[in-house]
C-alpha positions as CSV (number, residue, x, y, z in Angstrom):
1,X,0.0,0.0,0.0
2,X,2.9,2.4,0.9
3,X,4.1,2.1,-2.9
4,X,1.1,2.9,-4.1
5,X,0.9,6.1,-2.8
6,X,4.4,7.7,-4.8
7,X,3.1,6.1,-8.0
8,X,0.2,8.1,-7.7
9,X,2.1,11.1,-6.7
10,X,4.2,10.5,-9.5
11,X,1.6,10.4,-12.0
12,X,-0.3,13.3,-10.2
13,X,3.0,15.3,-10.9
14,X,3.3,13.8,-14.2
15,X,0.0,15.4,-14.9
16,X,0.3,18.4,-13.4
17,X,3.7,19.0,-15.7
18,X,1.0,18.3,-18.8
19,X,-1.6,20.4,-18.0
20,X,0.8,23.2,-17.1
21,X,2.1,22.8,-19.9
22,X,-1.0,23.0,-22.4
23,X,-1.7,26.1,-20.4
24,X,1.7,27.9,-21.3
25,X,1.1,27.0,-24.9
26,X,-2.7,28.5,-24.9
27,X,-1.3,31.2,-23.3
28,X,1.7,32.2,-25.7
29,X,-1.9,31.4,-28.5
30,X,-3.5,33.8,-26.4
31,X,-1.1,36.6,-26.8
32,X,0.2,36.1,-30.2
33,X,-4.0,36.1,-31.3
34,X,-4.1,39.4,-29.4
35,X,-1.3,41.0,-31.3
36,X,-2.9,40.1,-34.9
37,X,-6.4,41.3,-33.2
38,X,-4.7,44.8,-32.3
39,X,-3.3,45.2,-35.9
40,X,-6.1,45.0,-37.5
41,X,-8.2,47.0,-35.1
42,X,-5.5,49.5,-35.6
43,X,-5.6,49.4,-39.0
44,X,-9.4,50.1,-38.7
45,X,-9.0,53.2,-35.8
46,X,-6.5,54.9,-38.8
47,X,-9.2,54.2,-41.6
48,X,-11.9,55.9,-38.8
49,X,-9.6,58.6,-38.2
50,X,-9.2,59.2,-42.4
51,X,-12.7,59.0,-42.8
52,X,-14.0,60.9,-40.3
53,X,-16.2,57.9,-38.4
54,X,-16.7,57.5,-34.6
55,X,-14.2,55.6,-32.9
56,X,-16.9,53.2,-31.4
57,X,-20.0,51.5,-33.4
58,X,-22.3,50.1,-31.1
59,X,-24.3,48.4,-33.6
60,X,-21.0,46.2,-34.5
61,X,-20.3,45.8,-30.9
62,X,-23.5,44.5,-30.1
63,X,-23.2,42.0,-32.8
64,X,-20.0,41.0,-31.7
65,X,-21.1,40.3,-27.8
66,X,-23.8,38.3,-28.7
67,X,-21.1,36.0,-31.4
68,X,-19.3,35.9,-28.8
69,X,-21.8,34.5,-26.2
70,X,-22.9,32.0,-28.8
71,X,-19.1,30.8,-28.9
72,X,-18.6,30.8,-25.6
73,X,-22.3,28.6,-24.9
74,X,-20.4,26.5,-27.8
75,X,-17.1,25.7,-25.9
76,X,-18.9,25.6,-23.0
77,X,-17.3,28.8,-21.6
78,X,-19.0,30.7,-19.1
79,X,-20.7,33.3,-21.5
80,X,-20.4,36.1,-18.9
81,X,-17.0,35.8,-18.5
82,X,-16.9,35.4,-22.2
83,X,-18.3,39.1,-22.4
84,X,-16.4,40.5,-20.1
85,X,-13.4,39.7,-21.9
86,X,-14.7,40.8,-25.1
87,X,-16.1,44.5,-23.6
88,X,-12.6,44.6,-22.0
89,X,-11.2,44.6,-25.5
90,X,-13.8,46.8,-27.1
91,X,-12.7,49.6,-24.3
92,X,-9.4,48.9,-25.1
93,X,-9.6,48.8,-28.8
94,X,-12.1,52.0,-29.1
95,X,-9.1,54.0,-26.6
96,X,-6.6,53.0,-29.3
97,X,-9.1,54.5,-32.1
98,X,-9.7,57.8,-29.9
99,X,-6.1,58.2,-30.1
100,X,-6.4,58.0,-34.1
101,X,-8.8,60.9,-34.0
């Protein structure tokens, strides 16, 4: 019985180390996904900014949010958290397009 319990340890560690792992590697997804989001959003503050259109459409944003919650529903992600994140970026991306203006 007493050598059962470092095997499980072992594996418990073993497992640990994989999930951990994973985790790093949707992270580093995370951020490199946030990058290419930011360039184009960018790109679409300057073309805003040259045109003379409001840094925020709420119509669009709208639309977005509710994608989103589908999405989420579909990964089963909690969708509230789901658009938290997304109005966190919104805010975030409609600052960078005031700064265009």
């Amino acid at each position: 019985m007493t050598d059962r319990k470092p095997n499980a340890a072992s594996r418990a560690a073993t497992l640990l180390k994989e999930h951990r792992h994973s985790i790093d590697r949707l992270d580093a997804i995370l951020v490199y996904t946030l990058g290419e989001r930011f360039k184009h959003t960018q790109a679409v503050g300057a073309l805003k900014a040259e045109h003379d259109l409001p840094p925020s459409d709420p119509t669009r944003e709208a639309q977005q949010i509710a994608r989103l919650e589908d999405l989420a529903n579909q990964a089963n992600l909690d969708p509230e958290f789901a658009k938290s994140f997304l109005n966190f970026i919104i805010q975030e991306v409609i600052q960078h397009h005031k700064k265009y203006q």
